[in-house]
C-alpha positions, 0 to 999 in steps of 0.5 A, a space after each residue: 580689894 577688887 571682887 574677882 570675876 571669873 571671865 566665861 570664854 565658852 557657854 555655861 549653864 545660868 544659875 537662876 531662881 527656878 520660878 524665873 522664866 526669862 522672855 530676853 537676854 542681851 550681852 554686852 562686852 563683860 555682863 549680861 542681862 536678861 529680862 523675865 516675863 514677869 517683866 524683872 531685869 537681872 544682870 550680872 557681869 562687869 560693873 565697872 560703869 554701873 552698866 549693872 545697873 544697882 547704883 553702884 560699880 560692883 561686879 558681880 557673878 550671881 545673877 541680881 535683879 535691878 530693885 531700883 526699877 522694881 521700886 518705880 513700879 516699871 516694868 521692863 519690856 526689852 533691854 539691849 546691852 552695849 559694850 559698858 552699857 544697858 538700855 531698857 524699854 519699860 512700860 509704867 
């Protein structure tokens, strides 16, 4: 089945890990991103057109870091989120 998500109306409180110090956030239509200074990209939200960006559909409400641009040793300097996607700015 389906994963529910719950659907934000009004501003909450994210729950990050507490080393995390986040330097961007942008917002699409139904997921969110933000970036660290250690230059990590999170996202969480509507997944529907991988716009989460974890190679795969899923949605999630936890907060996940993108491993695949962890693995390619890039490191994320803005990210922008459209309505179904999110665009990146990395430094290798």
């Amino acid at each position: 089945g389906a994963a529910f998500i719950s659907i934000q109306a009004f501003p909450a409180l994210l729950d990050l890990p507490q080393d995390l110090e986040v330097s961007a956030v942008s917002c699409g239509s139904r997921h969110t991103a933000v970036v660290t200074r250690g230059g990590e990209l999170y996202t969480w939200g509507w997944g529907k057109y991988g716009q989460l960006g974890h190679g795969n559909n899923a949605s999630s409400d936890q907060a996940r870091r993108v491993e695949h641009l962890v693995a390619q040793g890039l490191q994320v300097e803005e990210v922008v989120c459209g309505p179904w996607t999110t665009y990146v700015r990395v430094l290798e």
